[in-house]
N, CA, C and O atoms as a CHARMM CRD file, in Angstrom:
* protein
*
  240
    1    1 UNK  N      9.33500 -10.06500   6.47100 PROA 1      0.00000
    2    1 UNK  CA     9.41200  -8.61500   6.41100 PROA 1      0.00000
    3    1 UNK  C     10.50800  -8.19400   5.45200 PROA 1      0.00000
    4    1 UNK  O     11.58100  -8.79700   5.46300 PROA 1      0.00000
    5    2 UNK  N     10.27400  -7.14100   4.58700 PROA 2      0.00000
    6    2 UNK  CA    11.24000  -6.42600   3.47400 PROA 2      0.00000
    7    2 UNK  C     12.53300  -6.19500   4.56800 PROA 2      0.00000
    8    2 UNK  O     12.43900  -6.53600   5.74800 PROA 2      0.00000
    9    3 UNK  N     13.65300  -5.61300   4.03600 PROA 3      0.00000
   10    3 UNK  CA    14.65100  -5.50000   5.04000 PROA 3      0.00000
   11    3 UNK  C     14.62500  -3.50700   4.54400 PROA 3      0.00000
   12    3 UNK  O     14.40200  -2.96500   3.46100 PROA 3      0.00000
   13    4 UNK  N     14.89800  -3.04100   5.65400 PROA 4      0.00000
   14    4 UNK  CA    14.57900  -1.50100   6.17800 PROA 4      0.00000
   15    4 UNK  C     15.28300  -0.54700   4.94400 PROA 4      0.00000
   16    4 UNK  O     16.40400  -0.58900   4.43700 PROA 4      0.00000
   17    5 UNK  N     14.17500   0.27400   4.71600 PROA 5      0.00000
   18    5 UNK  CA    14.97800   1.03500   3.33200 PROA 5      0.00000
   19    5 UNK  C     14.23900   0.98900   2.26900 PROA 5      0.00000
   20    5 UNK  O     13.88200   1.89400   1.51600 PROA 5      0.00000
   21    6 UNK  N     13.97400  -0.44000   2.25300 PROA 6      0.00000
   22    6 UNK  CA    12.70000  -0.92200   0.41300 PROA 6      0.00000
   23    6 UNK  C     11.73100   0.41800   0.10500 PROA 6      0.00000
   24    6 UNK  O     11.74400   1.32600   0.93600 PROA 6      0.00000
   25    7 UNK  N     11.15800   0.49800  -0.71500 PROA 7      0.00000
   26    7 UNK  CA    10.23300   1.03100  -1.01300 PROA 7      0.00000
   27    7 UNK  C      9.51900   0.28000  -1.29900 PROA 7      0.00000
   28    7 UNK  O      9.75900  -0.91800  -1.45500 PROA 7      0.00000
   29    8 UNK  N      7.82500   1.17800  -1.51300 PROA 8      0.00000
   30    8 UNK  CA     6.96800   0.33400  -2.23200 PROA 8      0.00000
   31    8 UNK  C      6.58400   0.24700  -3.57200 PROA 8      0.00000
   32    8 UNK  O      5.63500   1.01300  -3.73800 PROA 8      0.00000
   33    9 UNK  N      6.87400  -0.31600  -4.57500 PROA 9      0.00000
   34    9 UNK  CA     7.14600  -0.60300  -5.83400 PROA 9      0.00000
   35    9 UNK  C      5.39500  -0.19200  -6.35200 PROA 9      0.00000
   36    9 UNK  O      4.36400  -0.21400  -5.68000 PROA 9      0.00000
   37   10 UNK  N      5.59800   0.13500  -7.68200 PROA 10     0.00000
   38   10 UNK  CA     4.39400   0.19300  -8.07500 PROA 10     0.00000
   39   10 UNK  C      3.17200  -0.79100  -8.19900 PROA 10     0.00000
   40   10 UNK  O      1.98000  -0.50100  -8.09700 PROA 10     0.00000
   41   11 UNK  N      3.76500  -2.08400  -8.45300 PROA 11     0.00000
   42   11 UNK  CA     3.10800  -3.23400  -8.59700 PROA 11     0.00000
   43   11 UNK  C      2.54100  -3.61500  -7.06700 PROA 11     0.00000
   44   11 UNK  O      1.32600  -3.80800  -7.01800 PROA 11     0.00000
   45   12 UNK  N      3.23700  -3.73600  -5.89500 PROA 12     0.00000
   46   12 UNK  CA     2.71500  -3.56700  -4.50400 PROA 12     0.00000
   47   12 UNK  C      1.49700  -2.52900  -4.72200 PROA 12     0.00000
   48   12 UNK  O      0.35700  -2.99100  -4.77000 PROA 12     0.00000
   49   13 UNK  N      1.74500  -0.87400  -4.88000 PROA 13     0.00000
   50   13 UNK  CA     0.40700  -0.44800  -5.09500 PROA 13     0.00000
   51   13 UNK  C     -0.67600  -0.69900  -5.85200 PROA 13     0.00000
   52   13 UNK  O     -1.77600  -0.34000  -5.43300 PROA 13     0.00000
   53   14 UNK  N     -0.56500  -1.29100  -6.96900 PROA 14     0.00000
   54   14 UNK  CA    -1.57700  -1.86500  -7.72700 PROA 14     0.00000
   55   14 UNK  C     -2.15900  -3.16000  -6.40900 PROA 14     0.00000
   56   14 UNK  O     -3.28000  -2.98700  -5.93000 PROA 14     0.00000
   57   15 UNK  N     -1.57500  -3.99800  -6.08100 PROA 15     0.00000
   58   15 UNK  CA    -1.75600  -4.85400  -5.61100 PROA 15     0.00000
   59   15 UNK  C     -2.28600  -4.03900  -4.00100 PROA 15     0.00000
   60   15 UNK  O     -3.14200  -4.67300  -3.38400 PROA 15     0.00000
   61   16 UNK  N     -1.90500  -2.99100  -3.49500 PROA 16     0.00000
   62   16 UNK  CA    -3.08500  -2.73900  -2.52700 PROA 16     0.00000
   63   16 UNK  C     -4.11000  -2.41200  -3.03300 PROA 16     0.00000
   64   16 UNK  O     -5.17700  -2.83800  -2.59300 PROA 16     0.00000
   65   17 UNK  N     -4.02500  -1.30200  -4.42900 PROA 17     0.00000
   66   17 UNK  CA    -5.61900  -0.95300  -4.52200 PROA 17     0.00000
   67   17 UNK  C     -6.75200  -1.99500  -4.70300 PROA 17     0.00000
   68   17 UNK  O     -7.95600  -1.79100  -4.54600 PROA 17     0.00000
   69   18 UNK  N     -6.03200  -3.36100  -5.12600 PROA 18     0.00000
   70   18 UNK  CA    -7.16300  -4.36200  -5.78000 PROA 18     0.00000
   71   18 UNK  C     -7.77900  -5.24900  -3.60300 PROA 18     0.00000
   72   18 UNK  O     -8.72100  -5.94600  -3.22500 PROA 18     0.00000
   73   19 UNK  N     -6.75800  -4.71800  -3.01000 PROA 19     0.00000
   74   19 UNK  CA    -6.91500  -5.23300  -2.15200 PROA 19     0.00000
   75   19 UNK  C     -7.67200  -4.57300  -1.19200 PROA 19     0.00000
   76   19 UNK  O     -8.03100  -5.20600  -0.20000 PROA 19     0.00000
   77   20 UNK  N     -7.99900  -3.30500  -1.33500 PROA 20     0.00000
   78   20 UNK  CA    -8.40200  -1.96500  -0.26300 PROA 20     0.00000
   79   20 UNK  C     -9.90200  -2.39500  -1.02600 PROA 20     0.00000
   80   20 UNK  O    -10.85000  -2.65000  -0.28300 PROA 20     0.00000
   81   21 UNK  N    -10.10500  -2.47500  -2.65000 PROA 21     0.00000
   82   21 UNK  CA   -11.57600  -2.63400  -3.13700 PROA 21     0.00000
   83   21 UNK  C    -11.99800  -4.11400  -2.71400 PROA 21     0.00000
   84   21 UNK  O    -13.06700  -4.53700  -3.15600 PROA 21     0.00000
   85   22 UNK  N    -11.36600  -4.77900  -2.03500 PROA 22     0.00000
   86   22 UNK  CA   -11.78900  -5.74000  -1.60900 PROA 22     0.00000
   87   22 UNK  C    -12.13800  -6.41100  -0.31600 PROA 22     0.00000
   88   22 UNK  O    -12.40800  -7.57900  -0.03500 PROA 22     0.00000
   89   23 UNK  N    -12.04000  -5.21000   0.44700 PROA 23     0.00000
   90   23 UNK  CA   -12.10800  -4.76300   1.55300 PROA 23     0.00000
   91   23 UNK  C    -11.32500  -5.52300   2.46100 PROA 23     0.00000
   92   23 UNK  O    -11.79700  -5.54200   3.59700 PROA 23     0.00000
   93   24 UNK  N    -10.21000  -6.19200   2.29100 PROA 24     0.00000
   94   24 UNK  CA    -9.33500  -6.38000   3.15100 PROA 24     0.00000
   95   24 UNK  C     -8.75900  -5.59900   4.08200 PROA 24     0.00000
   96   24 UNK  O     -8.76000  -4.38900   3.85600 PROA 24     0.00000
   97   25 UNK  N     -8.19700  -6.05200   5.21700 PROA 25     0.00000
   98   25 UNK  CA    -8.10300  -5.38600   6.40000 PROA 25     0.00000
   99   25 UNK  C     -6.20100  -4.75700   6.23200 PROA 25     0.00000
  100   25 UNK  O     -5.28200  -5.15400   5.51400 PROA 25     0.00000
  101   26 UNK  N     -6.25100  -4.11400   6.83700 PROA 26     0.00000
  102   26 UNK  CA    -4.65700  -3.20600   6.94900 PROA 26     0.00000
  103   26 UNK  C     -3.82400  -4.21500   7.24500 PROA 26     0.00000
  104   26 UNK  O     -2.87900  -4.14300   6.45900 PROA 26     0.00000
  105   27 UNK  N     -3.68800  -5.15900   8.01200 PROA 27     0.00000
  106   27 UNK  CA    -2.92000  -5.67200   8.81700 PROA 27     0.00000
  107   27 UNK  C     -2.65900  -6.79500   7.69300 PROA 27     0.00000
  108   27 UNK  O     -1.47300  -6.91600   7.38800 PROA 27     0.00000
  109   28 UNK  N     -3.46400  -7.53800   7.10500 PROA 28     0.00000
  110   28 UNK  CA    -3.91700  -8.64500   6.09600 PROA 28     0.00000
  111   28 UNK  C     -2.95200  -8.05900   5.07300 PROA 28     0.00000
  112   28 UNK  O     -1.92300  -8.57400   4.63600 PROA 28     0.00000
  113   29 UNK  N     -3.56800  -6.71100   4.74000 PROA 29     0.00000
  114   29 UNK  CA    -2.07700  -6.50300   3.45500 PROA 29     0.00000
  115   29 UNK  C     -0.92200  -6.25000   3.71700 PROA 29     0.00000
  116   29 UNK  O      0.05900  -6.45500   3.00300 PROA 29     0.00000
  117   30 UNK  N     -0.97100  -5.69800   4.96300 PROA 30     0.00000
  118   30 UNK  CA     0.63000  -5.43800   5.41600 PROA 30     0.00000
  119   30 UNK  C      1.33600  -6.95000   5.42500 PROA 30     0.00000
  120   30 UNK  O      2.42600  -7.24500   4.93700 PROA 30     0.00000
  121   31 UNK  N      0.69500  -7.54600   5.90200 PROA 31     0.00000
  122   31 UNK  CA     1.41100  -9.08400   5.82800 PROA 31     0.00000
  123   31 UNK  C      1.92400  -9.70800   4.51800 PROA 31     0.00000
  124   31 UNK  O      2.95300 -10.36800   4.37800 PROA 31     0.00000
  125   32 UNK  N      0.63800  -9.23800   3.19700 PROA 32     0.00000
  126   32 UNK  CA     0.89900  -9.83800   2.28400 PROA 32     0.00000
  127   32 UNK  C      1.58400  -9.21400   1.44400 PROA 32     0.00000
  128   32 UNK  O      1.91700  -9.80700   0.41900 PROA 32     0.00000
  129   33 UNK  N      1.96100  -7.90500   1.64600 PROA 33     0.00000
  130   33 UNK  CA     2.79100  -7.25700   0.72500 PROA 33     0.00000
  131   33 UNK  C      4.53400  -7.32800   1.43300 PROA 33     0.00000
  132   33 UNK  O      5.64400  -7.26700   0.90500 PROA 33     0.00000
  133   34 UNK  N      4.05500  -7.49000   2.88600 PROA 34     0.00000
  134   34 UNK  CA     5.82000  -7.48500   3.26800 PROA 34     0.00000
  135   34 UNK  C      6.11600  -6.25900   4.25900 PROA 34     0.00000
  136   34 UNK  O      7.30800  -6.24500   4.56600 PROA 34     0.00000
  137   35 UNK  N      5.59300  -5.53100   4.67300 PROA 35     0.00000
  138   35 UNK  CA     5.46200  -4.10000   5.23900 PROA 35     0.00000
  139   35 UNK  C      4.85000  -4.08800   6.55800 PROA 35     0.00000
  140   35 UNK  O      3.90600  -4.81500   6.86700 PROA 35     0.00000
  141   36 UNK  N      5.49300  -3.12200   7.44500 PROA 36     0.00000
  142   36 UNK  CA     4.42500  -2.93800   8.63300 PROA 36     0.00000
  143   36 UNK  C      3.20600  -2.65700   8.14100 PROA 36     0.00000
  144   36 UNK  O      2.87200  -2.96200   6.99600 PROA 36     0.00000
  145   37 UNK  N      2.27500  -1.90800   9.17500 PROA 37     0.00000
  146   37 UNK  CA     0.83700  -1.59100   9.08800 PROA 37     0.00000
  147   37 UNK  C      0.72600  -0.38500   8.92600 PROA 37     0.00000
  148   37 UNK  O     -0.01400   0.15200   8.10300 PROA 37     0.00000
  149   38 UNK  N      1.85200   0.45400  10.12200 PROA 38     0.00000
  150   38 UNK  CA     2.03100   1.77000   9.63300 PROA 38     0.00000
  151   38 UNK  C      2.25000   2.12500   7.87800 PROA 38     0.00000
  152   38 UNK  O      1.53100   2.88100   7.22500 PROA 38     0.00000
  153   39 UNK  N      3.40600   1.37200   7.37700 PROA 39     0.00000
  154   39 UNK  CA     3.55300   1.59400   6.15300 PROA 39     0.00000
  155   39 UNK  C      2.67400   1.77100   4.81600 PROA 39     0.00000
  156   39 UNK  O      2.84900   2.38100   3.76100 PROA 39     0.00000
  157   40 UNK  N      1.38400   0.75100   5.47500 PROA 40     0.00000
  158   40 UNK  CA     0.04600   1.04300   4.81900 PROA 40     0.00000
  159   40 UNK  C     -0.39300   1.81600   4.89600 PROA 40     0.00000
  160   40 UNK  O     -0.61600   2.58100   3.95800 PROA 40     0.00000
  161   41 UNK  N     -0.80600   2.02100   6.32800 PROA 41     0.00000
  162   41 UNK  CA    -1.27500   3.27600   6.60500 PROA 41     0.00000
  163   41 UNK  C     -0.74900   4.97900   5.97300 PROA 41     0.00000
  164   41 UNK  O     -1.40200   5.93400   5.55300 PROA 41     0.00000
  165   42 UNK  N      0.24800   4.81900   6.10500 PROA 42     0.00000
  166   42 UNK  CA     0.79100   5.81600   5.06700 PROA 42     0.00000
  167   42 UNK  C      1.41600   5.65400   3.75900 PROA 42     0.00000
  168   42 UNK  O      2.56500   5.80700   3.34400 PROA 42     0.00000
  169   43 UNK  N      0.61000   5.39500   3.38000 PROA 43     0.00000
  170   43 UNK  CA     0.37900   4.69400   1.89400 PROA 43     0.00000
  171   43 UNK  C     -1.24900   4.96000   1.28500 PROA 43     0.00000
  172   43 UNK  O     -1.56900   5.45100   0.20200 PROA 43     0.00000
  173   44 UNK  N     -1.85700   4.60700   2.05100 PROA 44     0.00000
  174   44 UNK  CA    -2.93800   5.07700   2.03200 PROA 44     0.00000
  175   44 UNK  C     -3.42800   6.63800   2.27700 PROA 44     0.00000
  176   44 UNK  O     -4.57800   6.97900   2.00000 PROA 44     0.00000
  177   45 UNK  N     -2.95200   7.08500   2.54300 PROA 45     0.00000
  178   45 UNK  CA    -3.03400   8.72000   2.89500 PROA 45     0.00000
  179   45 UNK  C     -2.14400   9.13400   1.60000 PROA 45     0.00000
  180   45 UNK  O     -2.68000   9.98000   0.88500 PROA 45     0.00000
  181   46 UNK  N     -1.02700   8.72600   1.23800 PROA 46     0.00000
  182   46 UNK  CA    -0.58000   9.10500  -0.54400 PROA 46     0.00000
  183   46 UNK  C     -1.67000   8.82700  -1.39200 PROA 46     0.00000
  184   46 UNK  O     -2.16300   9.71700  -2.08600 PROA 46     0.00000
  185   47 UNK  N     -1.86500   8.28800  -1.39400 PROA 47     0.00000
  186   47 UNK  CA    -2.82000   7.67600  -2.73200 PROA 47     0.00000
  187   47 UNK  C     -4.24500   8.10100  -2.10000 PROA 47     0.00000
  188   47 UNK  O     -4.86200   7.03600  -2.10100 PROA 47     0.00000
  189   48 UNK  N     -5.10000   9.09500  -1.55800 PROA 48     0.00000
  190   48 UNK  CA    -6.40500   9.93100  -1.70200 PROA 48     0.00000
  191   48 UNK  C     -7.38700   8.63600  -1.19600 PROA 48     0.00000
  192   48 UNK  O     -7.04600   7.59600  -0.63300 PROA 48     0.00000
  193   49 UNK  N     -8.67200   9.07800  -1.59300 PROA 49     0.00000
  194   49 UNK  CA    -9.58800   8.31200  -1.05400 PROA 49     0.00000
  195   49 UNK  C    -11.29000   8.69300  -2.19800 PROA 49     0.00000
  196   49 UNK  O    -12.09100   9.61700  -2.33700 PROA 49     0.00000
  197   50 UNK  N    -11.03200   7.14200  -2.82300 PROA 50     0.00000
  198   50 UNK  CA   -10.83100   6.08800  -2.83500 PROA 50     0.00000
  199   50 UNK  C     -9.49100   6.09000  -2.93600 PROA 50     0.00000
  200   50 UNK  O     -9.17400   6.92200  -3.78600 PROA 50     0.00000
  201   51 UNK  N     -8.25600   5.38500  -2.32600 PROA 51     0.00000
  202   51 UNK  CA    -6.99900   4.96000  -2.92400 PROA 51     0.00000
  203   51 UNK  C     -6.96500   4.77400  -4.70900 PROA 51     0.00000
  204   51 UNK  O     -7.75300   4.11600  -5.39000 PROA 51     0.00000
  205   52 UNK  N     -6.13800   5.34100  -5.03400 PROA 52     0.00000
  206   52 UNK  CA    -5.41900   4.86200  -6.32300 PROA 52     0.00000
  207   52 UNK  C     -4.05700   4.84600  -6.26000 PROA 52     0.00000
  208   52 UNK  O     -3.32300   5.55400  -5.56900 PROA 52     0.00000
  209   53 UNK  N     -3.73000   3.84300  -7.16000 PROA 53     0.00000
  210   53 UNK  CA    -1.81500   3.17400  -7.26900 PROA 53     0.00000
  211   53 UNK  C     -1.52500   4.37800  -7.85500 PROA 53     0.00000
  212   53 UNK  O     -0.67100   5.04800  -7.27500 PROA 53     0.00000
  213   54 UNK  N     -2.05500   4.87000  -8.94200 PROA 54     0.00000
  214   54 UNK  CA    -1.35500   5.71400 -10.07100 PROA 54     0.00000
  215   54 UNK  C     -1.51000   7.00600  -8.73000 PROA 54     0.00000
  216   54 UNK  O     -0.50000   7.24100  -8.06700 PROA 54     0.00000
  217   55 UNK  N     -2.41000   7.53600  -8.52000 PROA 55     0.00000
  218   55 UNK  CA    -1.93700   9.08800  -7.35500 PROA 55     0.00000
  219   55 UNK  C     -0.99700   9.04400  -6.12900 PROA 55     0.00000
  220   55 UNK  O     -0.47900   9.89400  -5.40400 PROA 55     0.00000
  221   56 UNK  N     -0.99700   7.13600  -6.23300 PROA 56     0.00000
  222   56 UNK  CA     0.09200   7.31000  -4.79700 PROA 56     0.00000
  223   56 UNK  C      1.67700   7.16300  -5.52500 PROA 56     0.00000
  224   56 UNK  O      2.75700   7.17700  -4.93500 PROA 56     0.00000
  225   57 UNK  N      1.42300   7.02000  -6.99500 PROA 57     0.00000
  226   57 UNK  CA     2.71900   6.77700  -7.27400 PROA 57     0.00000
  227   57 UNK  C      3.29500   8.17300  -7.38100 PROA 57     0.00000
  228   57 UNK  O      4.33100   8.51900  -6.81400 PROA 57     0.00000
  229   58 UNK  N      2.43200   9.07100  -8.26800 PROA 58     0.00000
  230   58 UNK  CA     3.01700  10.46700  -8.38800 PROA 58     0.00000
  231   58 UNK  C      3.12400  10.97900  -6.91000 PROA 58     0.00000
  232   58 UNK  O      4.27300  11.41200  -6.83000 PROA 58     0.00000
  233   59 UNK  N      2.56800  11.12900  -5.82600 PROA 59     0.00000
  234   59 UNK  CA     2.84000  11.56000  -4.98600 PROA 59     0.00000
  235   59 UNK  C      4.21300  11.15500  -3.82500 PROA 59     0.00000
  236   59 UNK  O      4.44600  11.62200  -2.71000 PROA 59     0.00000
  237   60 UNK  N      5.02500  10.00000  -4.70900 PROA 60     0.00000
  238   60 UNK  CA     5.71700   9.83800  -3.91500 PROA 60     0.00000
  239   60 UNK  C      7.26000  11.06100  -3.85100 PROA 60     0.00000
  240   60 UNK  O      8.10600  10.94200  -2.96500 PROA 60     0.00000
């Protein structure tokens, strides 16, 4: 686990969107990026639907 505070870097969002089109599960990326599940989860609600890296980045 990241230690409390990190953000999520742009390259992490690139690396969920390739992972959300690949239909991996929440929990699966939360693991592999380093993050709770919540943190996905709201991450995913930044970045619209379909998710994109680039709208969740401006929206941060």
């Amino acid at each position: 686990m990241r230690k409390e505070g990190k953000r999520i870097k742009y390259k992490d969002r690139k690396k969920i969107e390739r992972m959300i089109q690949n239909g991996e599960k929440v929990a699966v990326i939360a693991k592999n990026i380093g993050v709770h599940r919540a943190t996905i989860y709201n991450e995913l609600k930044r970045g619209g639907s379909p998710y994109k890296a680039e709208e969740a980045q401006r929206n941060i």
